[in-house]
PDB file with one MODEL, atoms N, CA, C and O in Angstrom:
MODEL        1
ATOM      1  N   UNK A   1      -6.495  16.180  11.188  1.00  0.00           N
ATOM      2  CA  UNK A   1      -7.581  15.402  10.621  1.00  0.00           C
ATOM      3  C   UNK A   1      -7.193  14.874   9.245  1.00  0.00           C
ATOM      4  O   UNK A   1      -6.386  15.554   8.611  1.00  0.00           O
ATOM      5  N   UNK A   2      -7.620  13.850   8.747  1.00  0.00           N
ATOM      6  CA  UNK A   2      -6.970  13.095   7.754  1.00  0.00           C
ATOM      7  C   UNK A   2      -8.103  13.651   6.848  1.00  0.00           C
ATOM      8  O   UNK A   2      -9.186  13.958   7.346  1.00  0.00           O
ATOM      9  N   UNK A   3      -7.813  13.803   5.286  1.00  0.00           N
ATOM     10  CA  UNK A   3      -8.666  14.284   4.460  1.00  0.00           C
ATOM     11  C   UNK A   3      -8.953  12.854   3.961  1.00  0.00           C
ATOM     12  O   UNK A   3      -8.400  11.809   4.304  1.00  0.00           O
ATOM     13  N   UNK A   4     -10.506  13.162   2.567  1.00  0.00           N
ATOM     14  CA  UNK A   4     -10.565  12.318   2.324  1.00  0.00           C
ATOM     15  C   UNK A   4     -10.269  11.249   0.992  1.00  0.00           C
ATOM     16  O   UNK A   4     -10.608  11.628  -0.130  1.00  0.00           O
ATOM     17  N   UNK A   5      -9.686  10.034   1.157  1.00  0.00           N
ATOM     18  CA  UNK A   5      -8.974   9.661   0.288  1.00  0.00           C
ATOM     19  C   UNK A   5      -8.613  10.063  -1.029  1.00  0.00           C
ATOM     20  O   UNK A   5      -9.766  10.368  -1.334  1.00  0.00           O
ATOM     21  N   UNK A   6      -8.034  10.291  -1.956  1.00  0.00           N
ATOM     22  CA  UNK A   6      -7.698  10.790  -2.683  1.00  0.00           C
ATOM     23  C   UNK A   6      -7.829   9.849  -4.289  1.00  0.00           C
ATOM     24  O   UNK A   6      -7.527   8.658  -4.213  1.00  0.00           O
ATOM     25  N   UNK A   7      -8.139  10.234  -5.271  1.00  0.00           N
ATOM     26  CA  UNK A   7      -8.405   9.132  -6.548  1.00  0.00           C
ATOM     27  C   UNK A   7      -7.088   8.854  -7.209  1.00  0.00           C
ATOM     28  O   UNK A   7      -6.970   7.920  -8.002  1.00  0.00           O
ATOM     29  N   UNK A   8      -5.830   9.865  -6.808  1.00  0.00           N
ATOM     30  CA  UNK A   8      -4.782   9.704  -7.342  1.00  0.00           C
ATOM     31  C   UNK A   8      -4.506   8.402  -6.890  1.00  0.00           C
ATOM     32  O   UNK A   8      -3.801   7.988  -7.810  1.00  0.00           O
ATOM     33  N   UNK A   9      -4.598   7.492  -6.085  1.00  0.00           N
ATOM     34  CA  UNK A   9      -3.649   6.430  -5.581  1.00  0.00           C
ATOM     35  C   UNK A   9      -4.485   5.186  -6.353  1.00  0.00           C
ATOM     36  O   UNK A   9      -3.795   4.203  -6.620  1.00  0.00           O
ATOM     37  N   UNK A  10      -6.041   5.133  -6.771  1.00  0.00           N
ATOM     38  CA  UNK A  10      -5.896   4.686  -7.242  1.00  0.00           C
ATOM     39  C   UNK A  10      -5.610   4.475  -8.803  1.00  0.00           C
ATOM     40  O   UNK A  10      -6.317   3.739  -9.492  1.00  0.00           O
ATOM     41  N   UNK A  11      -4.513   5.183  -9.300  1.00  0.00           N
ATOM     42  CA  UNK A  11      -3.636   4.842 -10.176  1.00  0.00           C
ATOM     43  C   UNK A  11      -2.631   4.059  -9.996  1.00  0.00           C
ATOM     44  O   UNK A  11      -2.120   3.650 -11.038  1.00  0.00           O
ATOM     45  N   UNK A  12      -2.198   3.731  -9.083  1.00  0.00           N
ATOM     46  CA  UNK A  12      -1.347   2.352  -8.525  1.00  0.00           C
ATOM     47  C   UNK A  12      -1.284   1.236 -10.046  1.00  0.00           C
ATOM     48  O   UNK A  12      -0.293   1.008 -10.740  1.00  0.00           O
ATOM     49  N   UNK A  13      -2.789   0.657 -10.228  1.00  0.00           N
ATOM     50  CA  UNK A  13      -3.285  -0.148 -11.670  1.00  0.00           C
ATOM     51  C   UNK A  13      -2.463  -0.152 -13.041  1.00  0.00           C
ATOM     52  O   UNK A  13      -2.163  -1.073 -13.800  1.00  0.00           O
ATOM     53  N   UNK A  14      -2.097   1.841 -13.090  1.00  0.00           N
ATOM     54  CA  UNK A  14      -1.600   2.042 -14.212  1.00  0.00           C
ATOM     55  C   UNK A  14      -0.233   2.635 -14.278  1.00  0.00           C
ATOM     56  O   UNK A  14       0.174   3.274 -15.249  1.00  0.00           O
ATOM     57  N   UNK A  15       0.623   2.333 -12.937  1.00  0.00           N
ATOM     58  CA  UNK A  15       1.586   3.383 -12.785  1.00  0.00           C
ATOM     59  C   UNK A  15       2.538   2.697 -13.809  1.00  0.00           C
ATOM     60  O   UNK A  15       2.200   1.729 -14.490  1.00  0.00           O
ATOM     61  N   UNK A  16       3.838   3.328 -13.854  1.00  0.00           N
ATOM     62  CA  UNK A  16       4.903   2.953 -15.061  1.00  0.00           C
ATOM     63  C   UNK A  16       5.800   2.163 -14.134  1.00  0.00           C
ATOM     64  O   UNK A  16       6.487   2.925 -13.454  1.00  0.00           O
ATOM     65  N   UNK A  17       6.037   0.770 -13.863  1.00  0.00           N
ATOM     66  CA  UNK A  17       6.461  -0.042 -13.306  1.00  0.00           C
ATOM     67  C   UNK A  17       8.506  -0.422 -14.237  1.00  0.00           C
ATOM     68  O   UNK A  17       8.904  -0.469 -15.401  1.00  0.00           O
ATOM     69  N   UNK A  18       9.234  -0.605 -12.735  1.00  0.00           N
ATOM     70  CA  UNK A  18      10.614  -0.752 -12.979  1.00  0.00           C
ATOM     71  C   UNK A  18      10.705  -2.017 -14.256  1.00  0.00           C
ATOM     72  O   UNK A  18      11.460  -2.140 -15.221  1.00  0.00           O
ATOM     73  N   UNK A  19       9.768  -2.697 -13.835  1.00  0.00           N
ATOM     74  CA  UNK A  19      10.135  -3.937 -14.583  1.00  0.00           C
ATOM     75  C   UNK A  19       8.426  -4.648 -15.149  1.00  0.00           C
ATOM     76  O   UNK A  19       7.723  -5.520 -14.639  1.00  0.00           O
ATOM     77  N   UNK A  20       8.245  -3.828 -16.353  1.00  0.00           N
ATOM     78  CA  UNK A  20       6.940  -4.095 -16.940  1.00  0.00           C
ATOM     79  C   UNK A  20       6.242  -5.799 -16.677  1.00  0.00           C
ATOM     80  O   UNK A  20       5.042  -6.003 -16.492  1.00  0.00           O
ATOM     81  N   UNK A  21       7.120  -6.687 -16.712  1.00  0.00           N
ATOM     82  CA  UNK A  21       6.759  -8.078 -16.837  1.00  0.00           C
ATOM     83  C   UNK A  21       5.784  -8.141 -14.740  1.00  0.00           C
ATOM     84  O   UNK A  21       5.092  -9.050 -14.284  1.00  0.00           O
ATOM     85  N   UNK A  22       6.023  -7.363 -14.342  1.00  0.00           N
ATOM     86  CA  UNK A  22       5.598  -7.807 -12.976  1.00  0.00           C
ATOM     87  C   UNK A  22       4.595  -7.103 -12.910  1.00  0.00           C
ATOM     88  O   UNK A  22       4.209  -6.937 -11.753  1.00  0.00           O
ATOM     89  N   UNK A  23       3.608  -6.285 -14.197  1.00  0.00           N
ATOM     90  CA  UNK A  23       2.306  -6.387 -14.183  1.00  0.00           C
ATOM     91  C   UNK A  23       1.385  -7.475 -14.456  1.00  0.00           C
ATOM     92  O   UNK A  23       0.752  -7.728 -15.481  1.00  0.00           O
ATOM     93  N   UNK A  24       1.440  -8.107 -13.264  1.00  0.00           N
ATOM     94  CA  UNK A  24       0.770  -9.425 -13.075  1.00  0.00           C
ATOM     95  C   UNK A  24      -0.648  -9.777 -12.613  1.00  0.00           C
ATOM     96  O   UNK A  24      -1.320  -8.755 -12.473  1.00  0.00           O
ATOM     97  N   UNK A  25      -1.376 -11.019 -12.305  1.00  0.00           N
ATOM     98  CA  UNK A  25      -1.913 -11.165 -11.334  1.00  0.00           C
ATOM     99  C   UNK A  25      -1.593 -11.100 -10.119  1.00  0.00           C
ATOM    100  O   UNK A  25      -2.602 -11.194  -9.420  1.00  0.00           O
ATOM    101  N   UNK A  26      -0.702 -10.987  -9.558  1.00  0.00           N
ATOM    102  CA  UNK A  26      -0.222 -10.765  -7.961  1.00  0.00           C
ATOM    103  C   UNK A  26      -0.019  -9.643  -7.940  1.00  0.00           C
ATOM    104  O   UNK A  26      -0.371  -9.107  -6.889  1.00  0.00           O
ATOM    105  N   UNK A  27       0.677  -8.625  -9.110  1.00  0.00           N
ATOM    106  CA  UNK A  27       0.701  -7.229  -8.782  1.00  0.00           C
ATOM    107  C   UNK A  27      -0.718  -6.575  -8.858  1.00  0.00           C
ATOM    108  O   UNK A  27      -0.796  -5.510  -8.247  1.00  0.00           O
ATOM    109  N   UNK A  28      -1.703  -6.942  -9.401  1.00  0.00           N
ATOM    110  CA  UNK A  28      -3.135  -6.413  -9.654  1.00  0.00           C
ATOM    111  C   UNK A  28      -3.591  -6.863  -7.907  1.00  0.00           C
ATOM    112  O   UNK A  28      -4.026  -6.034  -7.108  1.00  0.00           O
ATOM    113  N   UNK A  29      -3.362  -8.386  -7.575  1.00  0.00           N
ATOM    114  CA  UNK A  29      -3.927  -8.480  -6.410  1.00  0.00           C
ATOM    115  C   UNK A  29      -3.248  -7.274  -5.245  1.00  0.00           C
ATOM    116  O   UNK A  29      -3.730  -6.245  -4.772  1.00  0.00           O
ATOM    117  N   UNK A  30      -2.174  -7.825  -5.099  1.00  0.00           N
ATOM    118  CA  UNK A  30      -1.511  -7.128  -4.032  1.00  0.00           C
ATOM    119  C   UNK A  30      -1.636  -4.839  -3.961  1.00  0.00           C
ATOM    120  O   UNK A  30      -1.419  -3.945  -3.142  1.00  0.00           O
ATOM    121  N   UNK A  31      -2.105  -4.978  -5.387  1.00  0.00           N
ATOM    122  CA  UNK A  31      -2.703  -3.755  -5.545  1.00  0.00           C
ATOM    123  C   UNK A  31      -3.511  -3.059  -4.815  1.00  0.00           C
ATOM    124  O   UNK A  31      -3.387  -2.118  -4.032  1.00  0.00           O
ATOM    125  N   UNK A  32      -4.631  -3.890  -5.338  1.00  0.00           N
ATOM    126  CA  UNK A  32      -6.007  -4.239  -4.748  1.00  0.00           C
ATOM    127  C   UNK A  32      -6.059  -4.123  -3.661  1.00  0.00           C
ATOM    128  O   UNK A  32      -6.749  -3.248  -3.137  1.00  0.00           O
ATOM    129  N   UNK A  33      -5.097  -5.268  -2.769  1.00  0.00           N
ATOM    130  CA  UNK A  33      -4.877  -5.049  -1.161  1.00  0.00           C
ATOM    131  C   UNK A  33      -4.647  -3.511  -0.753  1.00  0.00           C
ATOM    132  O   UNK A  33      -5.421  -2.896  -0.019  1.00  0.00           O
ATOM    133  N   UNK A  34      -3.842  -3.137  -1.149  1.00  0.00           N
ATOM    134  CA  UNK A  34      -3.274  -2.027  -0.540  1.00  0.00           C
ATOM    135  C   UNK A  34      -4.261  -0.987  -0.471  1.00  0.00           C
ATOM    136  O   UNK A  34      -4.535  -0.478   0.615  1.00  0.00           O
ATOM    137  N   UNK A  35      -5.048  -0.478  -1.979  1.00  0.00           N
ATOM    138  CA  UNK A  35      -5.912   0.557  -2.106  1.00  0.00           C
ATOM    139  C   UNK A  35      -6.643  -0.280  -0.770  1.00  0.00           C
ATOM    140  O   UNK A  35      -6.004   0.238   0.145  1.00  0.00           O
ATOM    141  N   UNK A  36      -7.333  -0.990  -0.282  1.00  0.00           N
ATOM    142  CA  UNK A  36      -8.707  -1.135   0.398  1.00  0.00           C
ATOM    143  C   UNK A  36      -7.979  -1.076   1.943  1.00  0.00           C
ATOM    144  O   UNK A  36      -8.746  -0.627   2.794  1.00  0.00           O
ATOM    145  N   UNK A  37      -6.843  -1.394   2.363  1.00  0.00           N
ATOM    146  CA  UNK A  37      -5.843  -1.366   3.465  1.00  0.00           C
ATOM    147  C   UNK A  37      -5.683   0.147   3.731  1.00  0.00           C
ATOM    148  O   UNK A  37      -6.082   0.631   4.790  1.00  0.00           O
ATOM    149  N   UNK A  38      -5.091   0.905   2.760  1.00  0.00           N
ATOM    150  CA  UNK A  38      -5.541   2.204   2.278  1.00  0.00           C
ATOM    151  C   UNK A  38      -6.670   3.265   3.059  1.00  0.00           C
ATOM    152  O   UNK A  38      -6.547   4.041   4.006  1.00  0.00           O
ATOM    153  N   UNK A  39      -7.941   2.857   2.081  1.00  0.00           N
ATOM    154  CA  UNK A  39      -8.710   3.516   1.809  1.00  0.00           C
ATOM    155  C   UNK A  39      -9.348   3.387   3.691  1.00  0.00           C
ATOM    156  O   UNK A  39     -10.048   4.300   4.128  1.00  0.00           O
ATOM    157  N   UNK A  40      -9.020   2.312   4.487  1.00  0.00           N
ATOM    158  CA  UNK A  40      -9.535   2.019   5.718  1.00  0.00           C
ATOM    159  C   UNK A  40      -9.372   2.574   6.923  1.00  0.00           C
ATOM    160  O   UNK A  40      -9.988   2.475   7.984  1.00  0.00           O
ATOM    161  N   UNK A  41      -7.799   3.583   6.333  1.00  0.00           N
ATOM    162  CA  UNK A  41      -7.581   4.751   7.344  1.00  0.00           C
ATOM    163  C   UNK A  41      -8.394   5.505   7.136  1.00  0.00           C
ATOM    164  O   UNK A  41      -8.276   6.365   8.008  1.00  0.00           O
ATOM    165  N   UNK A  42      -9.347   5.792   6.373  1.00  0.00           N
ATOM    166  CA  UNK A  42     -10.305   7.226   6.410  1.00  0.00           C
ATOM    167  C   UNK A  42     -11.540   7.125   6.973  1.00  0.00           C
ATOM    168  O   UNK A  42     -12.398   8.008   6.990  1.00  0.00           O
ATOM    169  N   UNK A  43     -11.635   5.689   7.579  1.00  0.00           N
ATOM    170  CA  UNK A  43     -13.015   5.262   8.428  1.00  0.00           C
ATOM    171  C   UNK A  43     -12.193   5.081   9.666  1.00  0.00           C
ATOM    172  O   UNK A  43     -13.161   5.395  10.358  1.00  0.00           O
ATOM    173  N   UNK A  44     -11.520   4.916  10.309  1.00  0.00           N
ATOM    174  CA  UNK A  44     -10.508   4.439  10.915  1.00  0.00           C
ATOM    175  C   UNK A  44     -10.847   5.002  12.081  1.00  0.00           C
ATOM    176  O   UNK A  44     -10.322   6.114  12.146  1.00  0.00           O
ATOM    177  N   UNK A  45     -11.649   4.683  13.285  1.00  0.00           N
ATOM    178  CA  UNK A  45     -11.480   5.753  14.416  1.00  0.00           C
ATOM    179  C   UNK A  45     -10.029   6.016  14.980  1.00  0.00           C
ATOM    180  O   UNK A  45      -8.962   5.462  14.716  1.00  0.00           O
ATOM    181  N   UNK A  46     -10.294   6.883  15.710  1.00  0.00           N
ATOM    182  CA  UNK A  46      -8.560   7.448  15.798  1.00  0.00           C
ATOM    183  C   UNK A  46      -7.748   7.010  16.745  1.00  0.00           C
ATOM    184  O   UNK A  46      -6.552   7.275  16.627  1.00  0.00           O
ATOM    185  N   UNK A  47      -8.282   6.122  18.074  1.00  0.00           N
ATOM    186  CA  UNK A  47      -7.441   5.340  18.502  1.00  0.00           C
ATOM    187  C   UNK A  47      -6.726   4.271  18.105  1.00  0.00           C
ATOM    188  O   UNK A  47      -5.768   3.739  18.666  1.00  0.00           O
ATOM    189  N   UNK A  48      -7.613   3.816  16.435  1.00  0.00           N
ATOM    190  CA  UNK A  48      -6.924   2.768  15.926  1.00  0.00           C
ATOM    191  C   UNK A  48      -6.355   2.619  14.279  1.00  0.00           C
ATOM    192  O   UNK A  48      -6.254   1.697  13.469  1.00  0.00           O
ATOM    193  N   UNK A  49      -6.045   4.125  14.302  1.00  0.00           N
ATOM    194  CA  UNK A  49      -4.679   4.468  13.214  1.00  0.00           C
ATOM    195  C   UNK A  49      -3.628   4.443  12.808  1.00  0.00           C
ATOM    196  O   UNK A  49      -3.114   4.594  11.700  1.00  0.00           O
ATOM    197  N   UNK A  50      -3.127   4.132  14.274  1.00  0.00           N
ATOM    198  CA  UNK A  50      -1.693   3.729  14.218  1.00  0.00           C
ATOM    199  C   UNK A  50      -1.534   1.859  13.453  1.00  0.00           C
ATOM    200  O   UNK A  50      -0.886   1.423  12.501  1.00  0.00           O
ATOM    201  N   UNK A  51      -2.507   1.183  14.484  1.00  0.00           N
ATOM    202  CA  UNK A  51      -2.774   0.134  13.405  1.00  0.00           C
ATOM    203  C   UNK A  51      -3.415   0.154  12.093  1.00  0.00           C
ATOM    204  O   UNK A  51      -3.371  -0.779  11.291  1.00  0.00           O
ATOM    205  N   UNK A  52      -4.005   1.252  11.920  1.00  0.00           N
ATOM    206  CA  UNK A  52      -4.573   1.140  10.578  1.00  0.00           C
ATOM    207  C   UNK A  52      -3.460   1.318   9.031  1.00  0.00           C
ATOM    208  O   UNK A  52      -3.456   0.838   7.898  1.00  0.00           O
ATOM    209  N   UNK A  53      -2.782   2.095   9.656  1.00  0.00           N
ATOM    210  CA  UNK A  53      -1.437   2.585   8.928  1.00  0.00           C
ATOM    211  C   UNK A  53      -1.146   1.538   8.844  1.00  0.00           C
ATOM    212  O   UNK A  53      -1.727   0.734   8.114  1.00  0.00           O
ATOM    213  N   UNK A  54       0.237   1.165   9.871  1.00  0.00           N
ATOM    214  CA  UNK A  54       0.737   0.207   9.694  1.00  0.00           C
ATOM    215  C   UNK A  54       0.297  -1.644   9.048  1.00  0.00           C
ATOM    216  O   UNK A  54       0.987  -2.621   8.756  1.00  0.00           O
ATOM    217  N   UNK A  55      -0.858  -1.421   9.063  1.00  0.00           N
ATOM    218  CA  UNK A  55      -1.485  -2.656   7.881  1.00  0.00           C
ATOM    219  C   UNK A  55      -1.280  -1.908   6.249  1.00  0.00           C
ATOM    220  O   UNK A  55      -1.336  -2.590   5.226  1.00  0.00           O
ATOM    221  N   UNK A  56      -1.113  -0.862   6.245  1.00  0.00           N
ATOM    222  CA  UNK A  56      -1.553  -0.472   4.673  1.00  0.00           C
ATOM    223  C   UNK A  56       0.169  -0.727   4.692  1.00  0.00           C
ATOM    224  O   UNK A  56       0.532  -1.758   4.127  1.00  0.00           O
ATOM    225  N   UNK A  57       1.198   0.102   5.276  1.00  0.00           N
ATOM    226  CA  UNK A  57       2.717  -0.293   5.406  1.00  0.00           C
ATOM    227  C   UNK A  57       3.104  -1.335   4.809  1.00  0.00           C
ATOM    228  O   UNK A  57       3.681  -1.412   3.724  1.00  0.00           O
ATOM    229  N   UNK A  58       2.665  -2.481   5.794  1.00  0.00           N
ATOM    230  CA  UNK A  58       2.322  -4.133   5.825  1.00  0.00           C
ATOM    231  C   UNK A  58       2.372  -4.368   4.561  1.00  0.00           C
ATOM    232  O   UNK A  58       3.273  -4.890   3.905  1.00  0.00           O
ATOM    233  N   UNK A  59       1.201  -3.894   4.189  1.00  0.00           N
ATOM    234  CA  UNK A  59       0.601  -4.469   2.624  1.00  0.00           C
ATOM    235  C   UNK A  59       1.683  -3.816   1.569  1.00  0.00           C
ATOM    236  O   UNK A  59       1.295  -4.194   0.463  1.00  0.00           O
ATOM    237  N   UNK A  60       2.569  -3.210   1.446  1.00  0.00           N
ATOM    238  CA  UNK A  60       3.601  -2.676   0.903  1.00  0.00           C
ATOM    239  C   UNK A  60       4.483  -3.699   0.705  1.00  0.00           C
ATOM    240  O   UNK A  60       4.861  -4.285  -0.310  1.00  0.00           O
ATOM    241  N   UNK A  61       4.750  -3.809   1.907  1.00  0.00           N
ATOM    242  CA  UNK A  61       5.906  -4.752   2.292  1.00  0.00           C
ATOM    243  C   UNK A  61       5.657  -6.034   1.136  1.00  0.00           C
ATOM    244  O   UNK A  61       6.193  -6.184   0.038  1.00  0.00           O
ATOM    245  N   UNK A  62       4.608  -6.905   1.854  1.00  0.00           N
ATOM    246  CA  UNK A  62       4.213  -8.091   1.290  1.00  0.00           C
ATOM    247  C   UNK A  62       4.306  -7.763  -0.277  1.00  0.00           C
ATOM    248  O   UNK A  62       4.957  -8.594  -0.909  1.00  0.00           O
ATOM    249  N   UNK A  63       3.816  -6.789  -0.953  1.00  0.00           N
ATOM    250  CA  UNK A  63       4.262  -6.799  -2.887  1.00  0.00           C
ATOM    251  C   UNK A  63       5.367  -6.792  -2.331  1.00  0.00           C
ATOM    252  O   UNK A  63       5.600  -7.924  -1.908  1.00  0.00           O
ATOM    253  N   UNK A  64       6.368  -5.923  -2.062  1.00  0.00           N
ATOM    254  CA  UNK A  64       7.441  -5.746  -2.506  1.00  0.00           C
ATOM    255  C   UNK A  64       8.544  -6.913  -2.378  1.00  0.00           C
ATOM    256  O   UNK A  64       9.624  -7.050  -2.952  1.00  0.00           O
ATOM    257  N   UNK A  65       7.618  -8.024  -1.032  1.00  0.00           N
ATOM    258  CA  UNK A  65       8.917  -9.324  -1.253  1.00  0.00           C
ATOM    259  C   UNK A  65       8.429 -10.212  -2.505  1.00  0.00           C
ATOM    260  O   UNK A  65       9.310 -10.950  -2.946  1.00  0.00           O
ATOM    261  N   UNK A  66       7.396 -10.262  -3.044  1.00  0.00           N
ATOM    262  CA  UNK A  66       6.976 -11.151  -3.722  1.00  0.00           C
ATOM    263  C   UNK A  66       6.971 -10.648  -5.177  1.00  0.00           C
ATOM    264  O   UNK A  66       7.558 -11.370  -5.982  1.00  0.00           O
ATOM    265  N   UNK A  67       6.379  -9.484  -5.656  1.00  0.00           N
ATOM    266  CA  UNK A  67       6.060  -9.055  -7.180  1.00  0.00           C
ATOM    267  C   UNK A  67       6.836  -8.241  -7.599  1.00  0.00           C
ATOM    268  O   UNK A  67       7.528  -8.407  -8.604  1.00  0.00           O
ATOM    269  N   UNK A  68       6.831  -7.042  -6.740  1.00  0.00           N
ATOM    270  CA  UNK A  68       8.026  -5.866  -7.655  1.00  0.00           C
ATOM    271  C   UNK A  68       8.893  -5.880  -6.013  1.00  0.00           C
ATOM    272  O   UNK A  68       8.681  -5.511  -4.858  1.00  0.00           O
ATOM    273  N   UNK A  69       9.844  -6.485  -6.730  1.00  0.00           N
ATOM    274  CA  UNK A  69      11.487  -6.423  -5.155  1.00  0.00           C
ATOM    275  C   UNK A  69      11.503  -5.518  -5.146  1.00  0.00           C
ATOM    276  O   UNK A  69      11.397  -4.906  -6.209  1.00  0.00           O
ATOM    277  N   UNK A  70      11.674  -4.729  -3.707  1.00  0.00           N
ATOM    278  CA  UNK A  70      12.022  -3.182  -3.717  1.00  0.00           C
ATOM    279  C   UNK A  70      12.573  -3.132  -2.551  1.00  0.00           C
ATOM    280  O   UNK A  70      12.693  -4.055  -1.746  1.00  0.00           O
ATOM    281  N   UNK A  71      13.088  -1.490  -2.405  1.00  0.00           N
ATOM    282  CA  UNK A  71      12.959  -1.474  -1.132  1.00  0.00           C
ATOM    283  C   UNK A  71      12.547  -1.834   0.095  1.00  0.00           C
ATOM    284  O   UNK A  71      12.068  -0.939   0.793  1.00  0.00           O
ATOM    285  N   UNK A  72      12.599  -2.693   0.440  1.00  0.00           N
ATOM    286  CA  UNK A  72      11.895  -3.201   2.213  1.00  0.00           C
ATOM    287  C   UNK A  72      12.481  -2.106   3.481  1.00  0.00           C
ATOM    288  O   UNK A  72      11.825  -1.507   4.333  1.00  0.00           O
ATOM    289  N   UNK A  73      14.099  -2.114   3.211  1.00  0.00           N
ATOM    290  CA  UNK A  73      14.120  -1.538   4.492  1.00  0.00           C
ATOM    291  C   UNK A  73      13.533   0.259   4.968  1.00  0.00           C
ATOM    292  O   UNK A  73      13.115   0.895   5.936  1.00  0.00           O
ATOM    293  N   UNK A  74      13.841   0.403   3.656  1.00  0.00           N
ATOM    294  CA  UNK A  74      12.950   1.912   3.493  1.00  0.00           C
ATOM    295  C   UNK A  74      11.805   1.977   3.843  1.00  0.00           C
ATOM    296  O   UNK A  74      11.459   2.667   4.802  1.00  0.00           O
ATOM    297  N   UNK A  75      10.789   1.097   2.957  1.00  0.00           N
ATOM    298  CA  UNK A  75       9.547   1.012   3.624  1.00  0.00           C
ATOM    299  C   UNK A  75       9.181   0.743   4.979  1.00  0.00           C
ATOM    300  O   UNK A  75       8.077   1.043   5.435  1.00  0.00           O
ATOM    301  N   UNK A  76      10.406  -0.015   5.860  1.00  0.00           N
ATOM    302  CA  UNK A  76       9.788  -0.416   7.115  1.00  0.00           C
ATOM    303  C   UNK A  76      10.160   0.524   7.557  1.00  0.00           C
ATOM    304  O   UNK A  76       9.752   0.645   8.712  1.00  0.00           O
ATOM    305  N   UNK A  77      10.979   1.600   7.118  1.00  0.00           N
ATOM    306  CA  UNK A  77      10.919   2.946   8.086  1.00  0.00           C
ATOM    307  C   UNK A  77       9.648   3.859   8.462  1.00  0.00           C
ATOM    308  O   UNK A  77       9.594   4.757   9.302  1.00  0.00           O
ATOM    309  N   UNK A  78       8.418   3.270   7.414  1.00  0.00           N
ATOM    310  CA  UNK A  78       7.300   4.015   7.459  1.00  0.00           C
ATOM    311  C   UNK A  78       6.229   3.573   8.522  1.00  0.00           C
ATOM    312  O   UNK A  78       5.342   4.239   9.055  1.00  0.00           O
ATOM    313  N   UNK A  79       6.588   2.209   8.677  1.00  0.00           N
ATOM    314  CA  UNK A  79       6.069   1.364  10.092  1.00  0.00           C
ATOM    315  C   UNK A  79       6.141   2.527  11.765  1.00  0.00           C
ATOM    316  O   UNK A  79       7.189   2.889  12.298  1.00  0.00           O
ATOM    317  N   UNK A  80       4.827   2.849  12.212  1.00  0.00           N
ATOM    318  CA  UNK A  80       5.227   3.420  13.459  1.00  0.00           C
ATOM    319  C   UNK A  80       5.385   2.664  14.664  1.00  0.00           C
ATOM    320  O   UNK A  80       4.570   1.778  14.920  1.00  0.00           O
ATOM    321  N   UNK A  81       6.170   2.868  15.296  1.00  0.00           N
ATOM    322  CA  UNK A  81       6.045   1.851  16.361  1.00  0.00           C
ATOM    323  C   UNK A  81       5.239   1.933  17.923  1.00  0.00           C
ATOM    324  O   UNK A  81       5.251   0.959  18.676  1.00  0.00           O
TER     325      UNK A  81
ENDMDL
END
């Protein structure tokens, strides 16, 4: 059973970023995305978690090609298939 969401994540807002200048508007948005992408697995009935995950994944992905470059292929290891 999945507990329920946790307030640590949303610190995302204030975390200590590789490269300060990419606290942006796109990093605040794409933030944003994620906590509510996030927060949607904990309503999530349970046949549809596997998609629920993999959108919050998703939403990883998408910052990471656009605001803070990162890892992609790592992250898509977190993708279930």
């Amino acid at each position: 059973d999945l507990k329920d969401f946790s307030k640590e994540f949303e610190k995302i807002h204030s975390a200590k970023l590789t490269d300060s200048t990419d606290r942006n508007a796109s990093f605040k948005a794409f933030s944003g995305y994620y906590l509510n992408t996030y927060k949607q697995i904990f309503s999530t009935e349970k046949d549809a978690l596997v998609n629920a995950h993999n959108n919050t994944i998703n939403s990883c992905i998408a910052c990471h090609k656009t605001t803070c470059i990162g890892p992609i292929p790592k992250i898509k290891k977190l993708l279930i298939q």
